[in-house]
PDB file of the backbone (N, CA, C, O) and the ligand in Angstrom, with CONECT records:
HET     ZN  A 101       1
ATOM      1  N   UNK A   1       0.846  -1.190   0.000  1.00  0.00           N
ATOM      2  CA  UNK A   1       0.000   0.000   0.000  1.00  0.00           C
ATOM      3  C   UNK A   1       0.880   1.237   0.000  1.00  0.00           C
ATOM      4  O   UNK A   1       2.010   1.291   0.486  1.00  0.00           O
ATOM      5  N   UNK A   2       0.260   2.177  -0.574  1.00  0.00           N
ATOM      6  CA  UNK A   2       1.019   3.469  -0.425  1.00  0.00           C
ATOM      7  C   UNK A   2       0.818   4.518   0.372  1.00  0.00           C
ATOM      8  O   UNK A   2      -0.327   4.940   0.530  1.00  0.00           O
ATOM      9  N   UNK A   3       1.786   5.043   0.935  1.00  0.00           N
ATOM     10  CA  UNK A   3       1.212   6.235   2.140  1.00  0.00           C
ATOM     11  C   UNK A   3       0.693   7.618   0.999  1.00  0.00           C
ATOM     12  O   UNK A   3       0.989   7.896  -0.163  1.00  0.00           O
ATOM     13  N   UNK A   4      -0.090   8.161   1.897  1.00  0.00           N
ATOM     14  CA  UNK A   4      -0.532   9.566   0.902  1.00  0.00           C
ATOM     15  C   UNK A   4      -0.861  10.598   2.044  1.00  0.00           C
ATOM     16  O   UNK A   4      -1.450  10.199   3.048  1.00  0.00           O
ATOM     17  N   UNK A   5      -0.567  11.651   1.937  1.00  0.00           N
ATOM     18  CA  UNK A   5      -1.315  12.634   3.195  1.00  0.00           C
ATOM     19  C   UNK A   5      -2.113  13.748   2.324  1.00  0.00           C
ATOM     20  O   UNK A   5      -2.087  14.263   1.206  1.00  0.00           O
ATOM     21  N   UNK A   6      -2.722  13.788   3.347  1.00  0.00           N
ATOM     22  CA  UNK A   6      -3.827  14.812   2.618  1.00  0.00           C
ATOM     23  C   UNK A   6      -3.256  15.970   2.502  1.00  0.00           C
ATOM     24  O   UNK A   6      -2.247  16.301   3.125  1.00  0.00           O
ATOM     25  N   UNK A   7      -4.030  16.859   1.475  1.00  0.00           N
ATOM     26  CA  UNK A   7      -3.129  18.287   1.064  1.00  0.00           C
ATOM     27  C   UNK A   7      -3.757  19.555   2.264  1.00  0.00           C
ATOM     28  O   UNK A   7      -3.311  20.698   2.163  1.00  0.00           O
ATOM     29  N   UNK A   8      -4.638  19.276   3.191  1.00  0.00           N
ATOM     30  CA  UNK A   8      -5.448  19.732   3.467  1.00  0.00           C
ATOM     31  C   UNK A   8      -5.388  19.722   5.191  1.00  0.00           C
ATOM     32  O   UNK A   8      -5.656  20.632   5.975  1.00  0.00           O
ATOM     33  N   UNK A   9      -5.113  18.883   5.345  1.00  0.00           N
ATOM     34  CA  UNK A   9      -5.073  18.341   6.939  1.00  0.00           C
ATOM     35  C   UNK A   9      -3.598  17.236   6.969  1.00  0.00           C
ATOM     36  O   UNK A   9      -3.343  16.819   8.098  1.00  0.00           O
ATOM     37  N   UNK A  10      -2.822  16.844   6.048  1.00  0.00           N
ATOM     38  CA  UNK A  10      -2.196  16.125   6.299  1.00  0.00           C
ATOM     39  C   UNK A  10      -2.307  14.777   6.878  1.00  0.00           C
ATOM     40  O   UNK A  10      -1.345  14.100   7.244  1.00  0.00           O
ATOM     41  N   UNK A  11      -3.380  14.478   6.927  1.00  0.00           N
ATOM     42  CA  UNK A  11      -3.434  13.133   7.642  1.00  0.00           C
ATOM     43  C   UNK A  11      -3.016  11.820   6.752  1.00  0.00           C
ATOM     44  O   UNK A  11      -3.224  11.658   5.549  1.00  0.00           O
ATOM     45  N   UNK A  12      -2.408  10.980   7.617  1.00  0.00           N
ATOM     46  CA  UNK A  12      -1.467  10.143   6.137  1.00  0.00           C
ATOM     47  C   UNK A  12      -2.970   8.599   6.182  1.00  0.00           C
ATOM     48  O   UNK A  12      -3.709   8.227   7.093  1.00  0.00           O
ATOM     49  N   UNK A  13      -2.831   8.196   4.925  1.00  0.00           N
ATOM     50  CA  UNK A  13      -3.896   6.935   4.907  1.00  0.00           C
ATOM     51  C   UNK A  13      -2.734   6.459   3.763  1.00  0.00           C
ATOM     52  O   UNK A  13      -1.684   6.938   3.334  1.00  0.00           O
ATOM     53  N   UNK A  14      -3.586   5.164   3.508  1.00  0.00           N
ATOM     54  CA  UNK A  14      -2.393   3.973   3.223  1.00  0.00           C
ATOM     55  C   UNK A  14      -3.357   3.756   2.028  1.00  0.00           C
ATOM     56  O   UNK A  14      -4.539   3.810   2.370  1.00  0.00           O
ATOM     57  N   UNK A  15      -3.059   3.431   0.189  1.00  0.00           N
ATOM     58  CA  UNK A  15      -3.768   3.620  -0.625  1.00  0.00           C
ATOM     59  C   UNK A  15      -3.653   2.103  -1.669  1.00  0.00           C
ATOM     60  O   UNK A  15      -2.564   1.946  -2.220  1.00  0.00           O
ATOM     61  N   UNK A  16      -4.228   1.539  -1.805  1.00  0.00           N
ATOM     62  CA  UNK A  16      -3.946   0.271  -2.999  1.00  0.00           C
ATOM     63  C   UNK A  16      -5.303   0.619  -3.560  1.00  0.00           C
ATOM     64  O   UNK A  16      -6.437   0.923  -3.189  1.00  0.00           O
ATOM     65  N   UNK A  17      -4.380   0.355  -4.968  1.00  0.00           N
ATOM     66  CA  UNK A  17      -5.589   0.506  -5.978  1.00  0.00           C
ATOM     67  C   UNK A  17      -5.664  -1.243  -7.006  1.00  0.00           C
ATOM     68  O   UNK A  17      -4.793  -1.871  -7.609  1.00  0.00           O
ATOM     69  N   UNK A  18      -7.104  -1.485  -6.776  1.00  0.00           N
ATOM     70  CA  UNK A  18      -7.030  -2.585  -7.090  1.00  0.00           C
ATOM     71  C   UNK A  18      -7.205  -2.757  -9.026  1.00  0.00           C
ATOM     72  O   UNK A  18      -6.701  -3.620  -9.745  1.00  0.00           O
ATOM     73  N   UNK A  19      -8.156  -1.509  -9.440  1.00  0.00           N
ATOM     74  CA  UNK A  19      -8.820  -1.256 -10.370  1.00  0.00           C
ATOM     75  C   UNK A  19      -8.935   0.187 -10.646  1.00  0.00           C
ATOM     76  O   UNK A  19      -8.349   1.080 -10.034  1.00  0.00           O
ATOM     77  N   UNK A  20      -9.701   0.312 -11.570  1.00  0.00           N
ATOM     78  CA  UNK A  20      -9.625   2.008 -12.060  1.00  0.00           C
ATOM     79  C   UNK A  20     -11.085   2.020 -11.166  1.00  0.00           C
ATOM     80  O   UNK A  20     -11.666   3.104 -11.110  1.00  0.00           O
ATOM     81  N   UNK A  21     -11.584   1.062 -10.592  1.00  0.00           N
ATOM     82  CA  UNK A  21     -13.132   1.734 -10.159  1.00  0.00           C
ATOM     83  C   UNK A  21     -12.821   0.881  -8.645  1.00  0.00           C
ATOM     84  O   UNK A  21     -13.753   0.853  -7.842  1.00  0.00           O
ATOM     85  N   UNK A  22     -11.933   0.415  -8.392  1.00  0.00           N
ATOM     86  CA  UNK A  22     -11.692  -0.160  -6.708  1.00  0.00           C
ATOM     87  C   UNK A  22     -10.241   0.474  -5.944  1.00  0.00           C
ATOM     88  O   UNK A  22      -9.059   0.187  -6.136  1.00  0.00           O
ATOM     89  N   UNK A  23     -10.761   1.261  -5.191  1.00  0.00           N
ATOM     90  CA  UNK A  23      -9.258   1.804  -4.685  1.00  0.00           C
ATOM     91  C   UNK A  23      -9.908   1.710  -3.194  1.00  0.00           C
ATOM     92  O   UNK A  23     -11.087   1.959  -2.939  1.00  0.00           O
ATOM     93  N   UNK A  24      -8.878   1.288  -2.225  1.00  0.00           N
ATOM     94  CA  UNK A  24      -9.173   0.916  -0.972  1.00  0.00           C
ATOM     95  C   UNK A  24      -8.212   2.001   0.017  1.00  0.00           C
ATOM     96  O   UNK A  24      -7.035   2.131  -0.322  1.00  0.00           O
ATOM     97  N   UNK A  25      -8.549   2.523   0.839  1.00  0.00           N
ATOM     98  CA  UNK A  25      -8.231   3.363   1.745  1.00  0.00           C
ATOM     99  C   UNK A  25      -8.032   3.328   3.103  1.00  0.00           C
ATOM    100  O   UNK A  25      -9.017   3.713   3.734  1.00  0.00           O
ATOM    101  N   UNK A  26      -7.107   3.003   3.750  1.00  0.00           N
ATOM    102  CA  UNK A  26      -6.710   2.475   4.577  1.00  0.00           C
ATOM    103  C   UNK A  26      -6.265   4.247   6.064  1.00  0.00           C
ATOM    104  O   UNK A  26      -5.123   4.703   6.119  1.00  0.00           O
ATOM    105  N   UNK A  27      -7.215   4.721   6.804  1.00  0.00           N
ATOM    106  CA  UNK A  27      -6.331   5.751   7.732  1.00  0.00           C
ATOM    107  C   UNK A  27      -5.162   4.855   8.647  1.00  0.00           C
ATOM    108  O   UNK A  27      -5.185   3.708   9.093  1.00  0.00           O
ATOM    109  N   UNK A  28      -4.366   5.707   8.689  1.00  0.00           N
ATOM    110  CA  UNK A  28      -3.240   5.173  10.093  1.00  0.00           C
ATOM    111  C   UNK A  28      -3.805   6.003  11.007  1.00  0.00           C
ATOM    112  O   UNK A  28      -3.203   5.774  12.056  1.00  0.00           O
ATOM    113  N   UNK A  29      -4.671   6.885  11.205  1.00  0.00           N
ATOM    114  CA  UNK A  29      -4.838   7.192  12.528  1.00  0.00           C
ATOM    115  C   UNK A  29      -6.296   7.205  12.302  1.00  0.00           C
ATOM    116  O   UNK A  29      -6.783   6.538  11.389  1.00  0.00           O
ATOM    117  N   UNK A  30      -7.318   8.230  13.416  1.00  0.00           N
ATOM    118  CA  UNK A  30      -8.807   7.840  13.536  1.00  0.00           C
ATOM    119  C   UNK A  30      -9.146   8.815  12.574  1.00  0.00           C
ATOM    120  O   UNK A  30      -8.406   9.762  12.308  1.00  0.00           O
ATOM    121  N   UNK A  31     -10.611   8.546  11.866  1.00  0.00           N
ATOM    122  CA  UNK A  31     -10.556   9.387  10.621  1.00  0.00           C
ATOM    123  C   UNK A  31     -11.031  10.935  10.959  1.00  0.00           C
ATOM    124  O   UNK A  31     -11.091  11.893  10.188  1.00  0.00           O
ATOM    125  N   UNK A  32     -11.366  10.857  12.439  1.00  0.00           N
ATOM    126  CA  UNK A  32     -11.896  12.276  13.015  1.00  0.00           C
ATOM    127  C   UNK A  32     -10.576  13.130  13.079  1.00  0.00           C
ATOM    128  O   UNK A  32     -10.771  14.337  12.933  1.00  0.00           O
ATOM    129  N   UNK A  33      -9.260  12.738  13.268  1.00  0.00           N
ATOM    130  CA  UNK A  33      -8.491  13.537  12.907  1.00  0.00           C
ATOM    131  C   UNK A  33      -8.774  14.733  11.890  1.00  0.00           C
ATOM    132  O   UNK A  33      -8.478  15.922  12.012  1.00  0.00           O
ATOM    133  N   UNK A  34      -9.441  14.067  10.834  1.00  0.00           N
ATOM    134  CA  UNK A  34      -9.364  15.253   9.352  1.00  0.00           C
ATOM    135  C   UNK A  34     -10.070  15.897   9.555  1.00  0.00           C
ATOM    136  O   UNK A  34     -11.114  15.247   9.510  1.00  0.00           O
ATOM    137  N   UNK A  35     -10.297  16.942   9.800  1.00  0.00           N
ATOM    138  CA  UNK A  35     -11.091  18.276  10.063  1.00  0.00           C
ATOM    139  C   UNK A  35     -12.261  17.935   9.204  1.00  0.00           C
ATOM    140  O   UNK A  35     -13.285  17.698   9.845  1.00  0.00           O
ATOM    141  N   UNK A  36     -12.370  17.841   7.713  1.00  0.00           N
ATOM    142  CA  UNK A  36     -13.090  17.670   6.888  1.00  0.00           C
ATOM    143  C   UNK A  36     -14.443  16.469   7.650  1.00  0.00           C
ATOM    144  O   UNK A  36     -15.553  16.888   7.976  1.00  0.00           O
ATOM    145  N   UNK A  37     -14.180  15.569   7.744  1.00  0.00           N
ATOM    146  CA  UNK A  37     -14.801  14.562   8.450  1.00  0.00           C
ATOM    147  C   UNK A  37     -15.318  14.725   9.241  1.00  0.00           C
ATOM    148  O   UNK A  37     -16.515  14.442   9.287  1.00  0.00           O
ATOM    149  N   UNK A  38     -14.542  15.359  10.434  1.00  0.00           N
ATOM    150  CA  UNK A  38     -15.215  15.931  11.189  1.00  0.00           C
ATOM    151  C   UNK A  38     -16.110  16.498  11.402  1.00  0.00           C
ATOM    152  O   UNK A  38     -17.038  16.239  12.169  1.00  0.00           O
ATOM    153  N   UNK A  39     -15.894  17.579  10.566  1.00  0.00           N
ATOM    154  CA  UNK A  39     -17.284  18.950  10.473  1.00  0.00           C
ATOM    155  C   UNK A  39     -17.904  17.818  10.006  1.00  0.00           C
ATOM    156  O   UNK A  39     -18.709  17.549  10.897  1.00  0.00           O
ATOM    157  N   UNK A  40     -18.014  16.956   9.097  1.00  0.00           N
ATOM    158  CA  UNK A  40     -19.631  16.620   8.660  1.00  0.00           C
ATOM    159  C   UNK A  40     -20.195  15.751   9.209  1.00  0.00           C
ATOM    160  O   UNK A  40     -21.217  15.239   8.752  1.00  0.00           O
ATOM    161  N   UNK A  41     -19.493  15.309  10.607  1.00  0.00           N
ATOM    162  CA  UNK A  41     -20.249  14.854  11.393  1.00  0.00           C
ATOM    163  C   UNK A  41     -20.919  13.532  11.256  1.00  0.00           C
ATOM    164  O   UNK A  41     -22.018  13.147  11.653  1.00  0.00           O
ATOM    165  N   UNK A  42     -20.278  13.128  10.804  1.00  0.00           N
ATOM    166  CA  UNK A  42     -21.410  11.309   9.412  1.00  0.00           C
ATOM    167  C   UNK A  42     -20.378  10.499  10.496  1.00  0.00           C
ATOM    168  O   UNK A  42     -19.198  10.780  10.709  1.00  0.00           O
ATOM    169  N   UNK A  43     -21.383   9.125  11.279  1.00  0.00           N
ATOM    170  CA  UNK A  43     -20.847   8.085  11.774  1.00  0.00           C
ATOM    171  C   UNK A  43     -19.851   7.104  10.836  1.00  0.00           C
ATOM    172  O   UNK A  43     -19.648   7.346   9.646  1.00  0.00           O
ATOM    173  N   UNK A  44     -19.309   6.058  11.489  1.00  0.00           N
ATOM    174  CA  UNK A  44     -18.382   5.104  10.886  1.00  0.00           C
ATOM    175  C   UNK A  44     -19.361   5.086   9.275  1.00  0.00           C
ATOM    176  O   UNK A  44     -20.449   5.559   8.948  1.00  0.00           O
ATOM    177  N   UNK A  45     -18.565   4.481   8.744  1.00  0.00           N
ATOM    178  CA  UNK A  45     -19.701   3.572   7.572  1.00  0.00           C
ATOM    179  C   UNK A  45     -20.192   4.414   6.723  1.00  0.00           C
ATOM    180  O   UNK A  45     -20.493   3.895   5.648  1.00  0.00           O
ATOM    181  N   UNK A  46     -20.363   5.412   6.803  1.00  0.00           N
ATOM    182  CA  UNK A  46     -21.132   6.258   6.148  1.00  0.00           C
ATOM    183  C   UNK A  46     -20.494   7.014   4.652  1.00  0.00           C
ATOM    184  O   UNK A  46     -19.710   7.955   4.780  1.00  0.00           O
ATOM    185  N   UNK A  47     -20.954   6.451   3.027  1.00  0.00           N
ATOM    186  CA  UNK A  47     -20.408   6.540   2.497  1.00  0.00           C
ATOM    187  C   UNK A  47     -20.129   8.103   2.222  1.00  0.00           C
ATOM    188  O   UNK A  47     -19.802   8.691   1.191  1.00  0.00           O
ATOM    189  N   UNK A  48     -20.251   8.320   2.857  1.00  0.00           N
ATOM    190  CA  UNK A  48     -20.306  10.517   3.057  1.00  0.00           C
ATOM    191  C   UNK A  48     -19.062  11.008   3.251  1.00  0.00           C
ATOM    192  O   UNK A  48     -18.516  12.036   2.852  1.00  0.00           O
ATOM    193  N   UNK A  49     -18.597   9.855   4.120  1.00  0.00           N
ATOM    194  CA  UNK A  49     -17.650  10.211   5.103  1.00  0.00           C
ATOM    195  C   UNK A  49     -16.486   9.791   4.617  1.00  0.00           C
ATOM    196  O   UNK A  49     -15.970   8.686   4.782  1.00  0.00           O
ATOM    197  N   UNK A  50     -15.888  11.151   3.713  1.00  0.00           N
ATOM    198  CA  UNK A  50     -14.378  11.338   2.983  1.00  0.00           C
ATOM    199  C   UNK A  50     -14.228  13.199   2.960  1.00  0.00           C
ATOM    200  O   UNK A  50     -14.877  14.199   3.269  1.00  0.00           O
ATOM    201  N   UNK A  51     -12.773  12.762   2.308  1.00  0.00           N
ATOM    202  CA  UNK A  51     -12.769  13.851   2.661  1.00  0.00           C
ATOM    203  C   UNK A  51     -12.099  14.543   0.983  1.00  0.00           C
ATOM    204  O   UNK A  51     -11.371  13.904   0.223  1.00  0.00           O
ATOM    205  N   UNK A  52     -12.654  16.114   0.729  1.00  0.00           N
ATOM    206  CA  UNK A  52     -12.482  16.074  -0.959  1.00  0.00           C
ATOM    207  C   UNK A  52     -11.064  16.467  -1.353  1.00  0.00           C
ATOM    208  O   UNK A  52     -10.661  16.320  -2.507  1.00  0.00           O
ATOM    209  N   UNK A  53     -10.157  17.076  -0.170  1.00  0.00           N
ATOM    210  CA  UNK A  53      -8.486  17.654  -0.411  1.00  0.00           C
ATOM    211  C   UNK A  53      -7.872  15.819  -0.423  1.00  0.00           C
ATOM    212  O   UNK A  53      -7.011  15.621  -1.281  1.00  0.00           O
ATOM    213  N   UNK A  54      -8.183  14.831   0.261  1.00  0.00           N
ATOM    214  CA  UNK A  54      -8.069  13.971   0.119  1.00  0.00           C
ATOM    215  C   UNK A  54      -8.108  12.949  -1.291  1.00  0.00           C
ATOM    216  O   UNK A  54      -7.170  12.361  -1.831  1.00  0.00           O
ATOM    217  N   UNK A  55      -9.121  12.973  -1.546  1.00  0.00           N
ATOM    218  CA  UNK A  55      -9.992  12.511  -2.861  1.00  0.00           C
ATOM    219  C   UNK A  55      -8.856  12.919  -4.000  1.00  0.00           C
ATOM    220  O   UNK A  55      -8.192  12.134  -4.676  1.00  0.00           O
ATOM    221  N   UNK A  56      -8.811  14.713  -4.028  1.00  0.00           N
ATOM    222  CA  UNK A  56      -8.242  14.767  -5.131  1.00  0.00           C
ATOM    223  C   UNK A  56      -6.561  14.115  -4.861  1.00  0.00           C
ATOM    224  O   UNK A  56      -6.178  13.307  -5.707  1.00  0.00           O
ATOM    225  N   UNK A  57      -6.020  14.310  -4.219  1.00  0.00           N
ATOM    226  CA  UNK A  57      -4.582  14.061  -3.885  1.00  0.00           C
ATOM    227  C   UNK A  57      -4.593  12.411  -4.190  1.00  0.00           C
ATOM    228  O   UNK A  57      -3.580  11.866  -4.627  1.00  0.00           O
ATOM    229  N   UNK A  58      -5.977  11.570  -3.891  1.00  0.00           N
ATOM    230  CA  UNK A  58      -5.503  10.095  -4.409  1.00  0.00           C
ATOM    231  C   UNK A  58      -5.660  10.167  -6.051  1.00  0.00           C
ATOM    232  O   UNK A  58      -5.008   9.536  -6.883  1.00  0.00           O
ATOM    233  N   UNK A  59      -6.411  10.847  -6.207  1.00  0.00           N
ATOM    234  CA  UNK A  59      -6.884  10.852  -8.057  1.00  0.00           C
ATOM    235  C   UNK A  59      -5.691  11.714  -8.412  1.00  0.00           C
ATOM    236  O   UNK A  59      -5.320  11.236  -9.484  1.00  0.00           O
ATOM    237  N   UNK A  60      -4.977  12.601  -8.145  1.00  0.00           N
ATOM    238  CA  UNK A  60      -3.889  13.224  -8.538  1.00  0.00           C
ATOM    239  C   UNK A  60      -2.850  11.867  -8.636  1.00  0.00           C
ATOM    240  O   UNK A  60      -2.407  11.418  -9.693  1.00  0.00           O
ATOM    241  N   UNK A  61      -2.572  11.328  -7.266  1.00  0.00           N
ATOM    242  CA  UNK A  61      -1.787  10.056  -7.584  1.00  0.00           C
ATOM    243  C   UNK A  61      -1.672   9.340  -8.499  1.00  0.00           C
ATOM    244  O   UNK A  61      -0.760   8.783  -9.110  1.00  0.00           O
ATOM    245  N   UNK A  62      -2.894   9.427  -8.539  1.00  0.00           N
ATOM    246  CA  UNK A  62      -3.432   7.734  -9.588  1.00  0.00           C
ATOM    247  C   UNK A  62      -2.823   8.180 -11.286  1.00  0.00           C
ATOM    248  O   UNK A  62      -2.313   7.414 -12.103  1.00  0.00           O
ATOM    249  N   UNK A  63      -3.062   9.503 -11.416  1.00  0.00           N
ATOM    250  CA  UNK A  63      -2.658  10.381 -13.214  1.00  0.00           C
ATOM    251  C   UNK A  63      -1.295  10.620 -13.044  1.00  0.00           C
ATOM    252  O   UNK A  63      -0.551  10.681 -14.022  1.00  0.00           O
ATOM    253  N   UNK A  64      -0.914  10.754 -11.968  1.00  0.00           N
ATOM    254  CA  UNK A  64       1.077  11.387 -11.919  1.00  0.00           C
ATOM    255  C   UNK A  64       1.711   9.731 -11.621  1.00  0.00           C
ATOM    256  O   UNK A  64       2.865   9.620 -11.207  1.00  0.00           O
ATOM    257  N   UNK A  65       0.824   8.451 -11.878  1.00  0.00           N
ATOM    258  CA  UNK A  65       1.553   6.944 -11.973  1.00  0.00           C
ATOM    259  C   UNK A  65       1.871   6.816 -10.592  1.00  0.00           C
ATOM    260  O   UNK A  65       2.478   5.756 -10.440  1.00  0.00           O
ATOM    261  N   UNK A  66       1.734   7.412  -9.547  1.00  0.00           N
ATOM    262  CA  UNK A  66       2.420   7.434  -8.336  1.00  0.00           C
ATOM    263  C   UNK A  66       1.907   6.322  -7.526  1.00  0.00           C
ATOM    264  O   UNK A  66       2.716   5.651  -6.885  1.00  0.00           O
ATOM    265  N   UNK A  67       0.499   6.018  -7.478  1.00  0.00           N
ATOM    266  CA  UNK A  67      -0.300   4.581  -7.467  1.00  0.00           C
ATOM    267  C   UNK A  67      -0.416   4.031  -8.707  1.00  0.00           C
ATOM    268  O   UNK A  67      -1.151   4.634  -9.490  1.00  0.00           O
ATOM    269  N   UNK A  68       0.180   2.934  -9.124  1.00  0.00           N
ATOM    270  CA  UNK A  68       0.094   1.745 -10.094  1.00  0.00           C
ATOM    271  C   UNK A  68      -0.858   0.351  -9.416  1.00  0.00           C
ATOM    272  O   UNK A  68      -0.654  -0.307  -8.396  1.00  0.00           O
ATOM    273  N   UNK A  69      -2.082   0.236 -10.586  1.00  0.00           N
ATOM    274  CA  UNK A  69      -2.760  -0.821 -10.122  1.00  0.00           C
ATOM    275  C   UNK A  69      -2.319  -1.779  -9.589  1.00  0.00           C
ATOM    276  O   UNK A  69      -1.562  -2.364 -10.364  1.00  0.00           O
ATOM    277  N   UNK A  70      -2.416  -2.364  -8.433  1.00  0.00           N
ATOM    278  CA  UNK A  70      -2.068  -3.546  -7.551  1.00  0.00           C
ATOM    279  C   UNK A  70      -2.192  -4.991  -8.386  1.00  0.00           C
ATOM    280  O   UNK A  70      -3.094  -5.257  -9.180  1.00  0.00           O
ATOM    281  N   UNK A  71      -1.255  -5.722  -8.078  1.00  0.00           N
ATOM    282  CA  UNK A  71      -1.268  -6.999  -8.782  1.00  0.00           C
ATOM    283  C   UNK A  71      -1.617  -8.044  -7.484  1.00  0.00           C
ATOM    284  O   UNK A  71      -1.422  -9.187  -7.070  1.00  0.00           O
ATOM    285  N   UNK A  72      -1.843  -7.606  -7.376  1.00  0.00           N
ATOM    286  CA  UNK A  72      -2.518  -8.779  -5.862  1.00  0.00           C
ATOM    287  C   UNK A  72      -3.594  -9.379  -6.213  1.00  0.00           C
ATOM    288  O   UNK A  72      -4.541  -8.644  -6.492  1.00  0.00           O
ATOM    289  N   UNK A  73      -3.733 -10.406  -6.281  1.00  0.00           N
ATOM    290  CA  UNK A  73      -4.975 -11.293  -6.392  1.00  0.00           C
ATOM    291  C   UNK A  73      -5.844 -11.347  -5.374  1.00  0.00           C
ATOM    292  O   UNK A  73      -5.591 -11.807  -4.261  1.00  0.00           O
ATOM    293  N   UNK A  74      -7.312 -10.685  -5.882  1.00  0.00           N
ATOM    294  CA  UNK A  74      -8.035 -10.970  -5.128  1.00  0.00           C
ATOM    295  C   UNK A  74      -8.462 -12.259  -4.786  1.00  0.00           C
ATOM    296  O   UNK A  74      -8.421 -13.012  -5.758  1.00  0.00           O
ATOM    297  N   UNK A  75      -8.940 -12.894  -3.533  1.00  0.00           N
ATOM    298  CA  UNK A  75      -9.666 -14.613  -3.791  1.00  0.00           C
ATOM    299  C   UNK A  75     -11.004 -14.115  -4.792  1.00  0.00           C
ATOM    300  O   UNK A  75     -11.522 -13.002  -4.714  1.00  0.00           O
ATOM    301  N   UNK A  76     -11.335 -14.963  -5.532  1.00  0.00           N
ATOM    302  CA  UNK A  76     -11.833 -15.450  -6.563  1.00  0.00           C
ATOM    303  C   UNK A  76     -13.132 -16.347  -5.394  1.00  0.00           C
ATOM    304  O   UNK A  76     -12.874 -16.561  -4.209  1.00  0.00           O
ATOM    305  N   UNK A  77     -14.536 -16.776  -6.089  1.00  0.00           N
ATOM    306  CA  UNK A  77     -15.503 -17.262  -5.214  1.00  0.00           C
ATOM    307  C   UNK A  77     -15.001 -18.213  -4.164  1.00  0.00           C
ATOM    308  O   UNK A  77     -14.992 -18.231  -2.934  1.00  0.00           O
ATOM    309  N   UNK A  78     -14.450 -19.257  -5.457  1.00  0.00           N
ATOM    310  CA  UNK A  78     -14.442 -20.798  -5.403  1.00  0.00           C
ATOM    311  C   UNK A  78     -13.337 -20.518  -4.111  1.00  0.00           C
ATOM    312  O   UNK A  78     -13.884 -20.559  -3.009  1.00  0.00           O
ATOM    313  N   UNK A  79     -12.053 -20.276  -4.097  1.00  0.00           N
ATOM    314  CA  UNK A  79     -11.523 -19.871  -2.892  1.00  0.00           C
ATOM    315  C   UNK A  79     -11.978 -19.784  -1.860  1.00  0.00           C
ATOM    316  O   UNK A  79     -11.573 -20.705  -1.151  1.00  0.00           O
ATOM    317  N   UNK A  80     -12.926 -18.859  -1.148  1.00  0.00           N
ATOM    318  CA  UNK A  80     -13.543 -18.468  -0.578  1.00  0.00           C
ATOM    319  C   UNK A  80     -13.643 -19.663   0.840  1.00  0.00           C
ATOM    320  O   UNK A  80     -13.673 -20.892   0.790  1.00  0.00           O
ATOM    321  N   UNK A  81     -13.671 -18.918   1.819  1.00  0.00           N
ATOM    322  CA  UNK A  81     -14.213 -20.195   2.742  1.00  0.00           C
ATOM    323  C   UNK A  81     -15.271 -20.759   2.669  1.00  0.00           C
ATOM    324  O   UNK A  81     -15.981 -19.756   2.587  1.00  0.00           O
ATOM    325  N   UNK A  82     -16.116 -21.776   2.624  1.00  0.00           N
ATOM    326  CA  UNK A  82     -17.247 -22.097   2.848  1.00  0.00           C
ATOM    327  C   UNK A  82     -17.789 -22.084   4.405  1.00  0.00           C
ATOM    328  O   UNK A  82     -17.171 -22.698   5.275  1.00  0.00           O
ATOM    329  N   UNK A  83     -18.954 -21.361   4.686  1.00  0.00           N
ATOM    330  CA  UNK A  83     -19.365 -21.347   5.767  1.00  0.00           C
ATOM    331  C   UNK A  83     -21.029 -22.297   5.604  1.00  0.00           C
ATOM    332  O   UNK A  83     -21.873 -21.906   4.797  1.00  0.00           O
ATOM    333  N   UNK A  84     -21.269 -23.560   6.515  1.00  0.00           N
ATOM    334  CA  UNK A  84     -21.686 -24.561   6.780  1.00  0.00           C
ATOM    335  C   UNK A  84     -22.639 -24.150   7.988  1.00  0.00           C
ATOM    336  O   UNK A  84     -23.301 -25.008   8.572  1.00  0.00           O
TER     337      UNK A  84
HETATM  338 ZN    ZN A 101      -8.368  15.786   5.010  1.00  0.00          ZN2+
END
């Protein structure tokens, strides 16, 4: 994963991009740190709850090659554990 800090608050999150439409976002610290988040006040989970100095700085990444799609294999179904 790649570290990235926001342009905005600096807060560093950890970035793998799996796909041009799956990028996973990882904070190293709590996400109330980012001011942005904060103010809007949106619980865990809540797909609201990002932040946009953020956003652009991963999509800036993603066009300056700085994140290259991940070659990691996702498990596939059949993989999968079966739960019984
Ligand atoms: Zn931020």
């Amino acid at each position: 994963m790649k570290p990235l800090n926001c342009d905005l608050c600096g807060q560093q999150v950890l970035v793998e991009k799996f796909s041009a439409v799956h990028t996973s976002i990882q904070w190293t610290n709590k996400t109330d740190n980012c001011p942005t988040i904060r103010a809007a006040g949106l619980g865990l989970g809540d797909p609201g709850r990002s932040c946009a100095a953020l956003q652009n700085r991963i999509e800036r990444a993603v066009l300056d090659s700085e994140i290259l799609e991940s070659t990691i294999e996702l498990p596939s179904h059949a993989d999968l554990p079966r739960l019984h």
